[in-house]
TORVO-123418 format. One record per residue (C-alpha): residue in one letter; x, y, z; residue number from 1. Coordinates in steps of 0.001 Angstrom, whole numbers. Layout:
R, res, xx, yy, zz, n
R, A, X, Y, Z, NUM
...
//
This chain:
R, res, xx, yy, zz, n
R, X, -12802, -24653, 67612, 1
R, X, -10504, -27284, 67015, 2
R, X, -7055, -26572, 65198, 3
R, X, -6378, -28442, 61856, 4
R, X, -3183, -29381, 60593, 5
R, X, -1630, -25822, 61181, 6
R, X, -74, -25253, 57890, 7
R, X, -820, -21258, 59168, 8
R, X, 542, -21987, 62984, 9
R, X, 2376, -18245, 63857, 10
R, X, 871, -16594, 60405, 11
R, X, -1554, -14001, 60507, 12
R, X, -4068, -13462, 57716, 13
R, X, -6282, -10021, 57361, 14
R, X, -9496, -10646, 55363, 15
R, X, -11076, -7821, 53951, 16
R, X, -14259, -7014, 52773, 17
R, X, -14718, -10167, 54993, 18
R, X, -18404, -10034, 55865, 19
R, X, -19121, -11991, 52014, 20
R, X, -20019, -16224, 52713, 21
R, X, -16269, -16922, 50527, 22
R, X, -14838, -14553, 53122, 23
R, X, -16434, -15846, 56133, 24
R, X, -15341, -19460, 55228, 25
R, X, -11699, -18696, 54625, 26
R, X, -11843, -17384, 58088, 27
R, X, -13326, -20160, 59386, 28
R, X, -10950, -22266, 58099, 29
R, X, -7808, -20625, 58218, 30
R, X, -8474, -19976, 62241, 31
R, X, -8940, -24205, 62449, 32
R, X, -5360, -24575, 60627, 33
R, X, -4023, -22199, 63706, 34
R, X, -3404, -18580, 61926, 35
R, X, -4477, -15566, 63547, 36
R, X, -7513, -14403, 61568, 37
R, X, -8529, -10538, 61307, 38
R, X, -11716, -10222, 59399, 39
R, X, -12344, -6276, 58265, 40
R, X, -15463, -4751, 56868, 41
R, X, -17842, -2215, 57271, 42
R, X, -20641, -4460, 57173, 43
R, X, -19837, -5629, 61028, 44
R, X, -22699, -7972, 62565, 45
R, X, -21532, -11210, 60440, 46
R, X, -17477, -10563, 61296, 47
R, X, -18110, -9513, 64864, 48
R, X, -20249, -12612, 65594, 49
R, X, -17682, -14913, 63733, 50
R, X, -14416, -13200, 66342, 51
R, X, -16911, -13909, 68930, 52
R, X, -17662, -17902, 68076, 53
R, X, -13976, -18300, 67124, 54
R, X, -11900, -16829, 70153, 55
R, X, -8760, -16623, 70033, 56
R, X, -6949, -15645, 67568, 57
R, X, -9558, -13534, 65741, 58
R, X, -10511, -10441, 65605, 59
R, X, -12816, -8346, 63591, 60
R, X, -12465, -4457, 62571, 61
R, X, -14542, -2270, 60336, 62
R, X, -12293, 152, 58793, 63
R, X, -13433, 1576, 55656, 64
R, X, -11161, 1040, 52923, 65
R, X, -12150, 3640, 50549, 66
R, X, -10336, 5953, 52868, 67
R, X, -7070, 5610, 51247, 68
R, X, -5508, 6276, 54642, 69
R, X, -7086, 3187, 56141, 70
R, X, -5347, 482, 54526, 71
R, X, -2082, 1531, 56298, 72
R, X, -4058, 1826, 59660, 73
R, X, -5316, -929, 59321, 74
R, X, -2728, -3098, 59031, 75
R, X, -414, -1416, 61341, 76
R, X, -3511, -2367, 63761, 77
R, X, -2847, -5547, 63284, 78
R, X, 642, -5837, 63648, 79
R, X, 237, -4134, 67016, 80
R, X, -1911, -7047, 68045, 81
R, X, -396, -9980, 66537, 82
R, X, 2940, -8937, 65362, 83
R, X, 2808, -9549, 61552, 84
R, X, 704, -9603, 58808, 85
R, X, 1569, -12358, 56369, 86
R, X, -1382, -13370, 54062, 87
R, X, -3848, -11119, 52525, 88
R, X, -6992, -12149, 51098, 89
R, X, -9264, -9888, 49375, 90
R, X, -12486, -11186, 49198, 91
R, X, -14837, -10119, 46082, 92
R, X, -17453, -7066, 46853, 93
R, X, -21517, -5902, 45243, 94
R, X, -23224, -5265, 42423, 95
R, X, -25950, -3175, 42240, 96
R, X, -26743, -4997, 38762, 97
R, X, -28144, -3909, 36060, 98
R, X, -27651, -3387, 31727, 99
R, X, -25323, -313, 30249, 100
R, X, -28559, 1391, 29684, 101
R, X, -30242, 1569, 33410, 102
R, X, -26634, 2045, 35077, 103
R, X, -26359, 5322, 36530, 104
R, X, -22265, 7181, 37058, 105
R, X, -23477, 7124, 40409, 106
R, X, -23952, 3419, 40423, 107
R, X, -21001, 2620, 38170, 108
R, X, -18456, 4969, 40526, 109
R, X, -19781, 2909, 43595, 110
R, X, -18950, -429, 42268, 111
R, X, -16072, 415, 41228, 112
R, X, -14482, 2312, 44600, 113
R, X, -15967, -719, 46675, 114
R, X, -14822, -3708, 44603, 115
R, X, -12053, -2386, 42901, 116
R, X, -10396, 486, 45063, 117
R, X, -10852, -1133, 48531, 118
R, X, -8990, -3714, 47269, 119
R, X, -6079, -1355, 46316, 120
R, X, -6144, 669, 49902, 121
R, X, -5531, -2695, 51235, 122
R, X, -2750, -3722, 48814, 123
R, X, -659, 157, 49679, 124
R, X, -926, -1233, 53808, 125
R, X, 605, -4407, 53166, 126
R, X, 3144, -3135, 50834, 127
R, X, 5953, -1784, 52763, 128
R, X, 5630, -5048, 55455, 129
R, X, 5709, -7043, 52389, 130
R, X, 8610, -5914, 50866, 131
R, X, 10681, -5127, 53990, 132
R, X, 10381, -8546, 55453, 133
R, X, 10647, -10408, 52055, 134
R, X, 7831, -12566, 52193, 135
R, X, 4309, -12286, 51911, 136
R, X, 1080, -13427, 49851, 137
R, X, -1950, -11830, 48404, 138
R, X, -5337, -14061, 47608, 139
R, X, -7835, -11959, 45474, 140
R, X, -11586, -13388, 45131, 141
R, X, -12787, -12178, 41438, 142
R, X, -15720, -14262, 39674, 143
R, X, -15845, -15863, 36608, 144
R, X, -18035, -13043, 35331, 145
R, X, -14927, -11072, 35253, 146
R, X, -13464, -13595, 32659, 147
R, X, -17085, -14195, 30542, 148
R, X, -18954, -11229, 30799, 149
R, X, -22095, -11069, 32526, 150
R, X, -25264, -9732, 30755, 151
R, X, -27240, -7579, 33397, 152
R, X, -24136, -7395, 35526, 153
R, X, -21823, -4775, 33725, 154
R, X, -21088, -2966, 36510, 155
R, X, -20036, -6370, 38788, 156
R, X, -18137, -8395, 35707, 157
R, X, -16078, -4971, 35100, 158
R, X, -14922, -4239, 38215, 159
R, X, -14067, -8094, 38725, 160
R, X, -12269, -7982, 35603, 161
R, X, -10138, -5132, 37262, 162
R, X, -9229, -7566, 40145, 163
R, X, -7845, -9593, 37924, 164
R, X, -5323, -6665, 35973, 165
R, X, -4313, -5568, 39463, 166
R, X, -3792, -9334, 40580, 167
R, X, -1460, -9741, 37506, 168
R, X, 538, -6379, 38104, 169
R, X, 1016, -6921, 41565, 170
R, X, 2407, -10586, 40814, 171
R, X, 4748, -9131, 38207, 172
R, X, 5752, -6396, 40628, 173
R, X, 6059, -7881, 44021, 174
R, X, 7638, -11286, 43353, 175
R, X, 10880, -9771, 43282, 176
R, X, 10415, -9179, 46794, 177
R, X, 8776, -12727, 47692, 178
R, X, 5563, -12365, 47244, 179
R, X, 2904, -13937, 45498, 180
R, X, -589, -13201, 44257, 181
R, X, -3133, -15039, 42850, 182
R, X, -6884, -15022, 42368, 183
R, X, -9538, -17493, 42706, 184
R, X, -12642, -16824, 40107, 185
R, X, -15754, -18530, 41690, 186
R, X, -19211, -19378, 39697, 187
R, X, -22217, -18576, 40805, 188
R, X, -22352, -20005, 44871, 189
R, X, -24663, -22112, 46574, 190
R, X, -25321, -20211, 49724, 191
R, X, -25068, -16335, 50660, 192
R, X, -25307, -13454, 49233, 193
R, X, -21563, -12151, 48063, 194
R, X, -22564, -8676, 48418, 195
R, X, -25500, -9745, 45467, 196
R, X, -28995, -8872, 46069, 197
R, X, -31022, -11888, 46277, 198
R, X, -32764, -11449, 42636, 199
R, X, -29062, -10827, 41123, 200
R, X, -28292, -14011, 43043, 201
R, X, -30895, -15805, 41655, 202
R, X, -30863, -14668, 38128, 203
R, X, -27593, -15793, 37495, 204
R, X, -27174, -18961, 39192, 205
R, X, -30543, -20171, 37258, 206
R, X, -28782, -19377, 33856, 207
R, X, -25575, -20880, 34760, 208
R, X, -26132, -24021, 36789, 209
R, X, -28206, -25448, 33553, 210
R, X, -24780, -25754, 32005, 211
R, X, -22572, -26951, 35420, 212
R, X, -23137, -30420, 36981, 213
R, X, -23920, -28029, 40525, 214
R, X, -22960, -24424, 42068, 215
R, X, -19784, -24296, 44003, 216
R, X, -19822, -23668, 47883, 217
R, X, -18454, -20918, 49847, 218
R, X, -16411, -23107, 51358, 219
R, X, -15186, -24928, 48326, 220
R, X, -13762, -21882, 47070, 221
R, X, -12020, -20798, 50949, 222
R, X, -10044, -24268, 50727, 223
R, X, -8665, -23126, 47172, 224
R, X, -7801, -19810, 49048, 225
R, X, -5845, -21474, 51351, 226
R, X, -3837, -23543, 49181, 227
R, X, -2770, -20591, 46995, 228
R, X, -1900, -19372, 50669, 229
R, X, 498, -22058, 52167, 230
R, X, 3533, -23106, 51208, 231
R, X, 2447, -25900, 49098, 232
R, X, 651, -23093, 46780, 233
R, X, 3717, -20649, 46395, 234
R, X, 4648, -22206, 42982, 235
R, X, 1527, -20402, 42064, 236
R, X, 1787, -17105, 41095, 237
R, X, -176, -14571, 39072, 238
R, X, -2857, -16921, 38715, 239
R, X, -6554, -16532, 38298, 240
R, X, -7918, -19950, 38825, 241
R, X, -11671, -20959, 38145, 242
R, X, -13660, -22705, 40769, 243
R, X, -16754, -23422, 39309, 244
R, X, -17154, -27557, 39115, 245
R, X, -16172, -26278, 34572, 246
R, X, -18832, -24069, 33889, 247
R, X, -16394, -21879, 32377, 248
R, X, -16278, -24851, 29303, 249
R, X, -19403, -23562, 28265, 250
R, X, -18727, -20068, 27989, 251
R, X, -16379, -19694, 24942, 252
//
């Protein structure tokens, strides 16, 4: 693959719950702007084949982070391999969907440990490389449904919305230390799946995209990533910014 402009030449960035199309096109195109990519999910076929196609520089694990002792492993992996870990991007999770009335605890409790807690394993590993070296920055992938409610989607728009509350403490707490942390909040996306079933997928993109002039891509959203990544985007902090061509005008 060729390398881009390198603005992430000797960085390393771990992507997890990679295996989503947003995460899959931030790897994509933070390995062409030269940073060592390490994708991480328990969903392995997509990531694995990615590592594969990309080469060097990339590698794909499948540590599951609701083992609050995998975070830590797993980024102590990766500083074995590459040295550093210097960008974190935690890429948006499932919904089983549904109203308050059919979700189950059962249901409810898995959203929430998948999307929400996963995301806070991987936050403890990168903590104490964070704050010992000075320097560091966090990407969260929420969704707009975390900012306007979702009907049929509790479970999804709730634990999105607690993305956003830990992307906000996290920016308040870790900036002292160098760090920044932001959040992108996509619309509904043109292509793959996000971890939503394909009648979820469809269902909400047909109510929304009446309102929007089109959905937003996968890869749209990745080059927003990146920018709240490099240096250019460190000004930015404790942001949740909307990517969804201003369907979020017609919401309030």
């Amino acid at each position: 693959m060729k390398t881009g402009s390198g603005r992430f030449s000797g960085k390393t960035v771990l992507i997890v719950n990679a295996a989503g199309s947003i995460g899959l096109a931030a790897a994509r195109l933070f390995h062409a702007e030269s940073a060592n990519v390490v994708m991480n999910d328990t969903r392995g076929e997509a990531i694995v084949q990615l590592a594969e196609l990309l080469g060097d520089r990339a590698w794909a694990t499948n540590l599951d982070l609701l083992d609050a002792e995998a975070g830590p492993r797993l980024v102590n992996s990766v500083v074995d391999r590459f040295g550093s870990v210097d960008i974190l991007v935690c890429n948006e999770g499932s919904s089983y969907g549904g109203n308050m009335e059919g979700i189950t605890a059962e249901v409810w409790s898995q959203v929430m440990e998948r999307n929400l807690t996963t995301v806070f394993h991987a936050l403890q590993g990168v903590y104490g490389q964070f704050r010992s070296r000075g320097r560091g920055s966090v990407v969260m992938v929420s969704s707009l449904a975390a900012r306007t409610g979702c009907a049929g989607m509790i479970d999804y728009a709730s634990s999105m919305g607690g993305v956003l509350g830990l992307m906000k403490s996290v920016s308040r707490e870790w900036s002292r230390w160098g760090v920044t942390c932001s959040a992108v909040c996509p619309g509904p996306i043109a292509e793959g799946d996000q971890g939503l079933n394909s009648d979820l997928r469809s269902q909400y993109a047909q109510t929304q995209v009446e309102l929007a002039s089109r959905n937003v891509t996968a890869e749209e959203v990745a080059k927003v990533i990146l920018f709240l990544a490099s240096e250019d985007g460190r000004p930015i902090n404790g942001q949740a910014i909307n990517v969804d061509y201003g369907l979020h005008i017609y919401s309030f």
